[in-house]
VEXMI-328291 format. One record per residue (C-alpha): residue number from 1; residue in one letter; z, x, y. Coordinates in pm, 1 decimal, padded with zeros to 6 digits. Example, Ala and Ser with C-alpha at 12.3 -4.5 7.8 and 13.67 -1.06 7.14 Angstrom:
2
[fise 1; A; [00780.0; 01230.0; -00450.0]]
[fise 2; S; [00714.0; 01367.0; -00106.0]]
This chain:
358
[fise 1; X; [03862.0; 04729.1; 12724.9]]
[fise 2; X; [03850.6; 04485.5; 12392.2]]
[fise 3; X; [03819.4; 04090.1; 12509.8]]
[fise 4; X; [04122.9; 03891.5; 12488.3]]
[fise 5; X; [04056.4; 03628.3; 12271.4]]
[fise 6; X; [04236.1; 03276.9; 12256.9]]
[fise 7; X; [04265.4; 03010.8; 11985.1]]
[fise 8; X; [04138.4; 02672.6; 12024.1]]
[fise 9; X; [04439.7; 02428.4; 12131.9]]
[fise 10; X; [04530.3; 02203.5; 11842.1]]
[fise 11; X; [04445.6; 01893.5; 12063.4]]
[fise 12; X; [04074.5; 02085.4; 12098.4]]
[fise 13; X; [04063.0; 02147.1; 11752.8]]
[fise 14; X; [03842.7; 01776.8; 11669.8]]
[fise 15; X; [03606.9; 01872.4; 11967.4]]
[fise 16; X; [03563.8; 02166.5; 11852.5]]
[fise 17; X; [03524.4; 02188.2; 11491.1]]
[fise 18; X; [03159.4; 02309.5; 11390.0]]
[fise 19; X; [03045.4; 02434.1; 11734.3]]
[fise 20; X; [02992.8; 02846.9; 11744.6]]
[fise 21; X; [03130.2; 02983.6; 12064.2]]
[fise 22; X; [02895.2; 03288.3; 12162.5]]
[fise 23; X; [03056.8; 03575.1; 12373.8]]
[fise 24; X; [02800.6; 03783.3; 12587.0]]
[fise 25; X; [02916.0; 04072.5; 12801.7]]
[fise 26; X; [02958.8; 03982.2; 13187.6]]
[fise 27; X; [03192.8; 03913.7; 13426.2]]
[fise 28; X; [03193.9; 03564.9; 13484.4]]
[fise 29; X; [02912.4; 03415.5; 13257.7]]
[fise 30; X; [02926.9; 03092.6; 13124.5]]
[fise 31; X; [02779.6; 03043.7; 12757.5]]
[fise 32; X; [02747.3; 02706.8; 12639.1]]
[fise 33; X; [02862.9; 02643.0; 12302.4]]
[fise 34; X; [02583.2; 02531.1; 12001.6]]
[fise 35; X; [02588.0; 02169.5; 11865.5]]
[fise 36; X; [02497.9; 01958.8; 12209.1]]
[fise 37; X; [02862.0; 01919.7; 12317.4]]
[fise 38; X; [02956.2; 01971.0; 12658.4]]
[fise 39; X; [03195.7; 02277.8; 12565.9]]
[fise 40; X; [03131.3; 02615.5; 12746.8]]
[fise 41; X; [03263.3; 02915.6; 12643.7]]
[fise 42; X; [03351.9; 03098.1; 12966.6]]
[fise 43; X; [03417.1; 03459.2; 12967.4]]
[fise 44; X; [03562.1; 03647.4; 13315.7]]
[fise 45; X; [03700.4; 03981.1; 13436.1]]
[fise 46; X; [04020.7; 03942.4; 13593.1]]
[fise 47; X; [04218.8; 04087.5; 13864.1]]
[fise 48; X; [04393.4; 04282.4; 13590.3]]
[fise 49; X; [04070.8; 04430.5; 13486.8]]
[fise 50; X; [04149.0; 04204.8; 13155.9]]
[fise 51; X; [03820.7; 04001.7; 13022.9]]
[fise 52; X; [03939.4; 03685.5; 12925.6]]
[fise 53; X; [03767.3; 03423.2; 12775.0]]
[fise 54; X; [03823.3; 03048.1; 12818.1]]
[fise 55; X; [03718.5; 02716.3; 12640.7]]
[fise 56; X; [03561.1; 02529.2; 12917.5]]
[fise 57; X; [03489.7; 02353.8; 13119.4]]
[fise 58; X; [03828.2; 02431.4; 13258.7]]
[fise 59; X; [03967.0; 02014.0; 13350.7]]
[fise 60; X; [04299.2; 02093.5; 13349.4]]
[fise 61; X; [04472.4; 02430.1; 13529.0]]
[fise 62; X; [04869.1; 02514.6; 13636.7]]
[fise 63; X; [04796.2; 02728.7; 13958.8]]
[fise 64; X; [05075.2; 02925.5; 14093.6]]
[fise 65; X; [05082.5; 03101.0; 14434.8]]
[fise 66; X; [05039.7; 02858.1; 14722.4]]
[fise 67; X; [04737.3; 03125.5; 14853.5]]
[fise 68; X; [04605.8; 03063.8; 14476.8]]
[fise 69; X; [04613.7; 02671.3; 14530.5]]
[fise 70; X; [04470.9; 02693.8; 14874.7]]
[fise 71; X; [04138.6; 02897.8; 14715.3]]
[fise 72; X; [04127.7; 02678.7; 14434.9]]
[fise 73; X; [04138.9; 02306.6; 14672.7]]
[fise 74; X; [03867.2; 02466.9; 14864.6]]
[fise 75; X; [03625.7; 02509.4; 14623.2]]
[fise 76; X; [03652.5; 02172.8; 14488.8]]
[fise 77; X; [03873.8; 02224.3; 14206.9]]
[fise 78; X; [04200.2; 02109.9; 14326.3]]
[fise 79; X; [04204.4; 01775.3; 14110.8]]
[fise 80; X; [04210.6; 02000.0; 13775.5]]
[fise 81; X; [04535.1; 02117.2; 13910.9]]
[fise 82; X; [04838.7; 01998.6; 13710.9]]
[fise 83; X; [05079.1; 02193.5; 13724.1]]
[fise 84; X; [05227.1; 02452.6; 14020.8]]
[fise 85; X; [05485.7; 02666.5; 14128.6]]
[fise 86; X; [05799.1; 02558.8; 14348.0]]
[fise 87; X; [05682.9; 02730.5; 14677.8]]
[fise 88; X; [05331.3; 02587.4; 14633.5]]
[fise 89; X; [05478.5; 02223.4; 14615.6]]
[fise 90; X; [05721.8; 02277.8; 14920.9]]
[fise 91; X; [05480.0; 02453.1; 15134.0]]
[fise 92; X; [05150.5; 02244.7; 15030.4]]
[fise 93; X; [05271.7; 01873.1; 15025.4]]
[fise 94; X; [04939.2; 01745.9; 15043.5]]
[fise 95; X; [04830.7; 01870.3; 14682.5]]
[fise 96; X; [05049.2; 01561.7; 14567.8]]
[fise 97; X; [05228.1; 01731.5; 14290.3]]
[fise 98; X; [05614.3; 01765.2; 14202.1]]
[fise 99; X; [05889.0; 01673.9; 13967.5]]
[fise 100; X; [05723.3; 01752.2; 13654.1]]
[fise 101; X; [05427.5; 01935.7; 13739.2]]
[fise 102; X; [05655.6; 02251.1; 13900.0]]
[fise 103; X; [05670.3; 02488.5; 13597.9]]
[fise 104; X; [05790.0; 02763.2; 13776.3]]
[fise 105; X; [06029.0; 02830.4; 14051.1]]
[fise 106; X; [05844.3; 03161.3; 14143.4]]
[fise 107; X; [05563.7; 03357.9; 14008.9]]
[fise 108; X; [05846.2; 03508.4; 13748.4]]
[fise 109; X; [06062.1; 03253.4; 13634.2]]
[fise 110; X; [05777.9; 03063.0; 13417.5]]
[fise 111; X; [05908.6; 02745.6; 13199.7]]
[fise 112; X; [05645.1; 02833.0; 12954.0]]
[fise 113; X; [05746.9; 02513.7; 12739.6]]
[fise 114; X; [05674.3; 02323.7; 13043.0]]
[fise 115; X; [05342.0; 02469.3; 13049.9]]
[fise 116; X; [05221.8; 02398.6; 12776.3]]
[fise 117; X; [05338.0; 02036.2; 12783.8]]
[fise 118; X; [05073.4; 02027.2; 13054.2]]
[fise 119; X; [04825.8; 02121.3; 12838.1]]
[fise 120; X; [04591.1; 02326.2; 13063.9]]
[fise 121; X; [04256.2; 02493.2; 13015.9]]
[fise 122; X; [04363.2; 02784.2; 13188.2]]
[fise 123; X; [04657.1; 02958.5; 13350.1]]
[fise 124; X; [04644.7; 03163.3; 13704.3]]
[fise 125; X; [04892.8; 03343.9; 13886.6]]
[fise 126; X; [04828.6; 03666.8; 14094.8]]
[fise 127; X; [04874.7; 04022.9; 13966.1]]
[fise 128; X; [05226.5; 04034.8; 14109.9]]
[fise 129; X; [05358.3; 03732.3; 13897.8]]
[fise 130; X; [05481.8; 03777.3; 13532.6]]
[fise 131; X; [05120.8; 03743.1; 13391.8]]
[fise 132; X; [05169.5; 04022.4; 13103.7]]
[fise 133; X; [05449.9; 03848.9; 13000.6]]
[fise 134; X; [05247.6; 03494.2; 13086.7]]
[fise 135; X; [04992.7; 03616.4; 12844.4]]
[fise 136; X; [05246.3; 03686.1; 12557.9]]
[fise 137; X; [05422.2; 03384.1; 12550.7]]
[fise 138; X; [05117.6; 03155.5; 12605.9]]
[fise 139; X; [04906.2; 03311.6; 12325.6]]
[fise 140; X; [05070.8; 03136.6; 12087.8]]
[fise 141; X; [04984.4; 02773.4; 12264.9]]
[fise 142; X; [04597.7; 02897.2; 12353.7]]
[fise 143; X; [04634.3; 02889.7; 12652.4]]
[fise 144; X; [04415.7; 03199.4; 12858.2]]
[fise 145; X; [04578.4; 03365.4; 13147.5]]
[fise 146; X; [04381.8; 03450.6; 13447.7]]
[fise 147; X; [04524.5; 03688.7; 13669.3]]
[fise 148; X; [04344.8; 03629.1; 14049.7]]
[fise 149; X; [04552.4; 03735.3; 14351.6]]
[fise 150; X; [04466.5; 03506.3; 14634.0]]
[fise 151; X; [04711.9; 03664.8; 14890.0]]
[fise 152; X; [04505.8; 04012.6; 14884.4]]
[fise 153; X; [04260.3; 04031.4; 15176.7]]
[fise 154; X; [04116.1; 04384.3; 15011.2]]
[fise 155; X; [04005.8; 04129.9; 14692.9]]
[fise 156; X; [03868.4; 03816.5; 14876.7]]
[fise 157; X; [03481.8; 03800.5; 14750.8]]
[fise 158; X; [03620.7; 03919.6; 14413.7]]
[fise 159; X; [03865.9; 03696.0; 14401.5]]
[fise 160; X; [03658.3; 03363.5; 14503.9]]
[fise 161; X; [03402.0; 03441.0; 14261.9]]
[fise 162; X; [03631.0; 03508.4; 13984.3]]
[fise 163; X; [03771.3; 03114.2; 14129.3]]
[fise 164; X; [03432.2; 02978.8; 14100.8]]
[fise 165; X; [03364.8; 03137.3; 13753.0]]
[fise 166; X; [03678.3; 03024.2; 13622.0]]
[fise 167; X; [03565.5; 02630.4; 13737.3]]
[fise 168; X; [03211.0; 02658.2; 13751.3]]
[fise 169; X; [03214.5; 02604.0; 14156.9]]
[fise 170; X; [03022.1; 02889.2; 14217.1]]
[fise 171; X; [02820.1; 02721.0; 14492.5]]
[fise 172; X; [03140.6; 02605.2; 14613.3]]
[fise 173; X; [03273.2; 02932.4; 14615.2]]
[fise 174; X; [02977.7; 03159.0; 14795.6]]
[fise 175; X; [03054.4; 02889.5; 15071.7]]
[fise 176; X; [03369.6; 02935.6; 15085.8]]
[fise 177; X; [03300.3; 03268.1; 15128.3]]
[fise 178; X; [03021.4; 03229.8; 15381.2]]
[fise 179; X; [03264.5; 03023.7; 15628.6]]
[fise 180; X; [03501.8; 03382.2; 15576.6]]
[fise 181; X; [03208.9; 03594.2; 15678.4]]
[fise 182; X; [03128.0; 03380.1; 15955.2]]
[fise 183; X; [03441.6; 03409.9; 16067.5]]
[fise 184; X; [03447.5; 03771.8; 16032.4]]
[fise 185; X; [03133.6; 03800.0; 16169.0]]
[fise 186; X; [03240.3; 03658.8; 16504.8]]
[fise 187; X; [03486.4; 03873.1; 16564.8]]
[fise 188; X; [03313.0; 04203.3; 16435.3]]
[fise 189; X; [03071.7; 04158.0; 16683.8]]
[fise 190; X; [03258.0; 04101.9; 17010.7]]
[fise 191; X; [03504.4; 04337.9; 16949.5]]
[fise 192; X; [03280.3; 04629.9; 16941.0]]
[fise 193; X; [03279.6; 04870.2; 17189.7]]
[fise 194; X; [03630.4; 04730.1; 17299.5]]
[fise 195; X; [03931.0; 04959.3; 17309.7]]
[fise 196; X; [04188.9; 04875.8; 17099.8]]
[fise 197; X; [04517.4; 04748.6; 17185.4]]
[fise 198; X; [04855.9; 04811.0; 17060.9]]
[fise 199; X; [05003.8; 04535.6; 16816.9]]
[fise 200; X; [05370.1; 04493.9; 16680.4]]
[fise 201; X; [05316.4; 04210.2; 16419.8]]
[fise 202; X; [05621.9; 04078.2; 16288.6]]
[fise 203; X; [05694.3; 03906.7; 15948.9]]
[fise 204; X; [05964.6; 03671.4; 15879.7]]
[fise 205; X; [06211.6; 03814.0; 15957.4]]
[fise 206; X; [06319.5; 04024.2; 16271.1]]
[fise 207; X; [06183.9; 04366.5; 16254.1]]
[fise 208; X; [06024.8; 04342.9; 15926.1]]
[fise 209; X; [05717.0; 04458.0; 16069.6]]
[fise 210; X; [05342.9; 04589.1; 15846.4]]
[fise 211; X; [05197.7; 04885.3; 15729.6]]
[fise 212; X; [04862.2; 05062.7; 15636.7]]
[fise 213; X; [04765.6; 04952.6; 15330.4]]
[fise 214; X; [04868.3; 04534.6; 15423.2]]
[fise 215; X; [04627.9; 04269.4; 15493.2]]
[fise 216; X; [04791.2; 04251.5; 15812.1]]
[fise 217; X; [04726.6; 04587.8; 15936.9]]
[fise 218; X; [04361.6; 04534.2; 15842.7]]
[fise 219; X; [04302.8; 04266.3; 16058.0]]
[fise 220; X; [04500.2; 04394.4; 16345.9]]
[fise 221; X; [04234.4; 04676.4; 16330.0]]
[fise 222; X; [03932.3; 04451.9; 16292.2]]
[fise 223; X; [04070.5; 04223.7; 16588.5]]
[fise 224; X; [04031.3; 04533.0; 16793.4]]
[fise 225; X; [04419.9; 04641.1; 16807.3]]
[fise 226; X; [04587.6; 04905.0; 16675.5]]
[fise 227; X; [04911.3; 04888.8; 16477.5]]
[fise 228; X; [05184.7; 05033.6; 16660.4]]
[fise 229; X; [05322.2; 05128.0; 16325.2]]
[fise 230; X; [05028.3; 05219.8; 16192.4]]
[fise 231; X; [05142.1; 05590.7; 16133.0]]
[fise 232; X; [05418.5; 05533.9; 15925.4]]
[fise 233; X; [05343.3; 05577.2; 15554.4]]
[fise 234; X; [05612.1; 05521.9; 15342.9]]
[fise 235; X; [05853.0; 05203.6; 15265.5]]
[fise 236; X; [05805.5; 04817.3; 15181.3]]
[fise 237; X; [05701.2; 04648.5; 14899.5]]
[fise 238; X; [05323.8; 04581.7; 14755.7]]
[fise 239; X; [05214.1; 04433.4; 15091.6]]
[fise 240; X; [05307.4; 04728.1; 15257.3]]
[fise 241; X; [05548.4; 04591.8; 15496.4]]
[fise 242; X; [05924.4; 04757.6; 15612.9]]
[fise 243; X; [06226.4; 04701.9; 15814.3]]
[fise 244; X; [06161.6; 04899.1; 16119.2]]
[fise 245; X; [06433.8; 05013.3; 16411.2]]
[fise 246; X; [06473.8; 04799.3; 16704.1]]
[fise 247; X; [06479.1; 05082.3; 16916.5]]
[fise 248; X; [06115.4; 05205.7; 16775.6]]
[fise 249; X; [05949.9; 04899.0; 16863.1]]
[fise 250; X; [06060.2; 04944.8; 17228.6]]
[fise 251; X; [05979.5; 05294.7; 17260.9]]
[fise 252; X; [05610.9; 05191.8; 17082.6]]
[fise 253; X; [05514.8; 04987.5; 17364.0]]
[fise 254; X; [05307.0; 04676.4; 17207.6]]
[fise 255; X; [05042.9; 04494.5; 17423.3]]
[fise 256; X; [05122.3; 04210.3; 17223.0]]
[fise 257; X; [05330.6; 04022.2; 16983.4]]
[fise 258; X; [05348.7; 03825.3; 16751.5]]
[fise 259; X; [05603.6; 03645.5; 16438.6]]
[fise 260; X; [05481.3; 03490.8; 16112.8]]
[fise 261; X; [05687.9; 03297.2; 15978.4]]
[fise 262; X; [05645.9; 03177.9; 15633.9]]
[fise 263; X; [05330.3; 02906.5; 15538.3]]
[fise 264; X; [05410.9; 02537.5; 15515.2]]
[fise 265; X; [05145.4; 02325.5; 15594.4]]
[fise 266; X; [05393.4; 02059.1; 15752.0]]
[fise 267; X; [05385.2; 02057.8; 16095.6]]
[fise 268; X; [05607.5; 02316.8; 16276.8]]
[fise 269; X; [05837.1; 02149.2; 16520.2]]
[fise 270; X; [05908.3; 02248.6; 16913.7]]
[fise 271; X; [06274.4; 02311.2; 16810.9]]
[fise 272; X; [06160.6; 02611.6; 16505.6]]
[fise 273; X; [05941.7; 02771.7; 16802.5]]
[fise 274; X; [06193.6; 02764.4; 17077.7]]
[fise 275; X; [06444.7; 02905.3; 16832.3]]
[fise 276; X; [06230.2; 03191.4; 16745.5]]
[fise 277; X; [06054.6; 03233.0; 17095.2]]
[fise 278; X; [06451.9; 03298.2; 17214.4]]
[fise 279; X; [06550.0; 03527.1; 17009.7]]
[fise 280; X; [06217.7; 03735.9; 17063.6]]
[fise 281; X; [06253.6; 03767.9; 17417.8]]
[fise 282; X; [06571.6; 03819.2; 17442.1]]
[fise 283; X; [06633.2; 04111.3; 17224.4]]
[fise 284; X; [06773.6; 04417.2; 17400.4]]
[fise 285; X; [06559.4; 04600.7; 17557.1]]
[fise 286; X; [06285.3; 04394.4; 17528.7]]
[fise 287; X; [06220.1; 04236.0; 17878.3]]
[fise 288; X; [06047.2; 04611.9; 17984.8]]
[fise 289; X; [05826.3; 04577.3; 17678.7]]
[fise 290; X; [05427.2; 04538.0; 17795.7]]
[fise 291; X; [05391.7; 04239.1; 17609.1]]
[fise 292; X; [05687.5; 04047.4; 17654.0]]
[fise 293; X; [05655.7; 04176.1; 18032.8]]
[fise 294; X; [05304.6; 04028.9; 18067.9]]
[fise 295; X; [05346.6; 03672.1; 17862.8]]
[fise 296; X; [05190.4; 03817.9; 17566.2]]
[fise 297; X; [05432.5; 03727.5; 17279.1]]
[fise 298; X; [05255.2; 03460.4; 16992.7]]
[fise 299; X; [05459.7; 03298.2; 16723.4]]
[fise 300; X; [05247.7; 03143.2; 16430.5]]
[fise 301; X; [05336.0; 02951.3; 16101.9]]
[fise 302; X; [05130.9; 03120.6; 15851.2]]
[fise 303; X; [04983.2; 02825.0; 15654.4]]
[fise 304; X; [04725.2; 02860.8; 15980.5]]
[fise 305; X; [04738.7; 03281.3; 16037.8]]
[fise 306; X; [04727.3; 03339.9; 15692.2]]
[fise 307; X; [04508.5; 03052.5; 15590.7]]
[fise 308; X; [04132.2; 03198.8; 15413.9]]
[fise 309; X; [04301.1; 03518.8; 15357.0]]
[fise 310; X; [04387.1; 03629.3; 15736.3]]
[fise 311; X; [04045.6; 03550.8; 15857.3]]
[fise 312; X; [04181.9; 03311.5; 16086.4]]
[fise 313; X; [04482.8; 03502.1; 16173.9]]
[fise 314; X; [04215.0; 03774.8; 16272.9]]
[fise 315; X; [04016.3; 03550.6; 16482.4]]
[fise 316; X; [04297.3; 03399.5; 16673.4]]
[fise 317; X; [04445.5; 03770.0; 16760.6]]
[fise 318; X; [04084.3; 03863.2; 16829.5]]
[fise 319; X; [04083.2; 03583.7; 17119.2]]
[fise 320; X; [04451.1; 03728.8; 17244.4]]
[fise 321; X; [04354.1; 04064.8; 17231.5]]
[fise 322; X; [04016.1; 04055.3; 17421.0]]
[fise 323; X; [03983.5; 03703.0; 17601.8]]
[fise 324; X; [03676.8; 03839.5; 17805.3]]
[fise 325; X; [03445.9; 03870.1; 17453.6]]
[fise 326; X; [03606.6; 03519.6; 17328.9]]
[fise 327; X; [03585.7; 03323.9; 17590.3]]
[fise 328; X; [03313.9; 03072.6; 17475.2]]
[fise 329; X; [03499.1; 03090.2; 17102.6]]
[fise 330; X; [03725.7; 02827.0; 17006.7]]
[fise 331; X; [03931.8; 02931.1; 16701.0]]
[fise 332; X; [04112.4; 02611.2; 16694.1]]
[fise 333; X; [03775.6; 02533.3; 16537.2]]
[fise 334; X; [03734.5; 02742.5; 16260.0]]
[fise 335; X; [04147.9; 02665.8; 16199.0]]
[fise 336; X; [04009.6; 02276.4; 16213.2]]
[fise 337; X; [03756.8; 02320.5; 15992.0]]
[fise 338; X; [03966.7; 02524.2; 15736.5]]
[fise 339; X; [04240.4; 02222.4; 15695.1]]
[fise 340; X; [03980.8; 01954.0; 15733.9]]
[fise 341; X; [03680.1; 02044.6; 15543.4]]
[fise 342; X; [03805.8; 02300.2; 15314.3]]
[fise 343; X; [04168.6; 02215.0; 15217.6]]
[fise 344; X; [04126.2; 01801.5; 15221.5]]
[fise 345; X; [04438.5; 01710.7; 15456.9]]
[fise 346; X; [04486.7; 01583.4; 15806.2]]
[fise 347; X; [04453.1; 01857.1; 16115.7]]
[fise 348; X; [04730.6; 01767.6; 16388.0]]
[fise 349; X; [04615.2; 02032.8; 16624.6]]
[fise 350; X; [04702.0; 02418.6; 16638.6]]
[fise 351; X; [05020.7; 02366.6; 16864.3]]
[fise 352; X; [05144.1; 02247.9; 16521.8]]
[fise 353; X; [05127.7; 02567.3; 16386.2]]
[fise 354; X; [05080.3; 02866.5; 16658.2]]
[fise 355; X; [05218.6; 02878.8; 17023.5]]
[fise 356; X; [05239.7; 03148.0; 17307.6]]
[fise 357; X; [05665.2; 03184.3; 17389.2]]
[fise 358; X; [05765.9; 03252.6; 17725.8]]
């Protein structure tokens, strides 16, 4: 499809004048601009399948999706954040922005005015934000619009690289992804051979359970389970998830267990797990169910089973699922080194975040 081109910002326009910016076909390549300036012309495919183009180097970005901010602080970039969504500042305090720098209370109601008062390089959001309208109303400021959807596991290399494009972290990036595939790699590898055990994963609310076709479901399989309601096509919304009856989950019998609740990278307090470790096991019918019968019911804040696009999740269900093949693996680890070295803020320990009920 034609490039989608953008006009210079007026405060660019002094840098700019004179240089030639030179497109070449590519996704991703970076083409520095003629005249010995430090300008870049950047051009990327997008999410969207859209080929953008950017005036780098990208020091200034509004971010919105907390998954989207949590990529973006790992590869380095997070100081050319300025501006974010509402859920990204309440669930990622330690990215230090607020008041003026929220532009957008979701990834649909956009203050465009407020973005460009920001005056960004570039403009992200994930493919189910508002980003066709995004692009409309920000063409007129020149401001590009990047559509790169953080939250999809199926996307994950594609969407890191198009992350490290976009900031010119590509190094940063392929590490990023390495640490995933390490991850992945651990578990792939002791899990095989194993039979697979049955799994009723739970999300945010009671009995909103996933589907085939969800991130979840994914690694449930690659943990070495099997989704209980892995047979059921239909229903839910883009991440394939529906409101299941209390009376199926019974008669599916899961092994094991386990609510997310939503991410917030504050520490979860006893009171929030005993609440929702409660009302688990004591919901009719429940007590004859394998896994709350044999102490296998998990309740997790997503910020951790979530965090690097489920791989963690998927390691810590791995351990659950098959203790024998884990039991020299520490996923606390990997969940430590994900806060620590790739997301910049303080660990507390993973009894902040996930905890066995019961």
């Amino acid at each position: 499809m034609p490039p989608i081109r953008h006009r210079i910002r007026p405060f660019a326009a002094l840098a700019a004048a004179g240089a030639l910016a030179t497109l070449v076909a590519g996704c991703g390549e970076v083409v520095p601009e003629s005249g010995g300036g430090s300008a870049e012309t950047i051009t990327v495919v997008d999410d969207a399948d859209r080929e953008v183009t950017i005036e780098g180097p990208v020091e200034r970005a509004v971010v919105l999706n907390s998954y989207g901010n949590e990529f973006v602080r790992a590869i380095g970039a997070g100081d050319t954040v300025v501006g974010i969504d509402k859920v990204s500042a309440e669930r990622l305090p330690y990215l230090g922005l607020g008041g003026d720098d929220v532009v957008s209370e979701d990834l649909s109601e956009i203050n465009y005015e407020a973005v460009a008062e920001l005056d960004p390089d570039v403009f992200i959001l994930p493919r189910n934000g508002a980003w066709e309208e995004a692009a409309g109303r920000l063409e007129s400021f020149g401001i590009p619009v990047v559509v790169a959807t953080a939250w999809d596991f199926d996307v994950f290399h594609e969407t890191m690289d198009l992350l490290g494009e976009v900031f010119g972290r590509q190094d940063e990036a392929a590490d990023v992804a390495g640490f995933y595939d390490e991850i992945f790699g651990v578990v792939s590898e002791r899990v095989e051979g194993t039979e697979a055990v049955p799994v009723y994963w739970e999300t945010v609310q009671p009995y909103l359970t996933v589907l085939p076709g969800s991130g979840f479901d994914q690694i449930i399989t690659a943990a070495g389970g099997e989704n209980v309601f892995g047979d059921v096509e239909t229903g839910g919304d883009v991440q394939s998830e529906t409101t299941v009856d209390p009376a199926a989950v019974v008669e599916r019998d899961p092994a094991l267990i386990i609510h997310e609740f939503d991410p917030a990278a504050t520490p979860t307090g006893s009171g929030r797990f005993d609440d929702l470790g409660d009302d688990l096991l004591g919901r009719p019918g429940w007590q004859d169910v394998p896994a709350v019968a044999d102490g296998e019911v998990y309740v997790s804040n997503g910020w951790a089973t979530s965090g690097l696009s489920k791989a963690i999740g998927a390691l810590y269900l791995a351990t659950w699922l098959h203790p024998g093949e884990f039991d020299d693996v520490d996923p606390e680890e990997y969940l430590r080194r994900w806060v620590e070295d790739y997301q910049g803020t303080e660990f507390t320990g993973a009894d902040d975040y996930i905890r066995k009920v019961g």
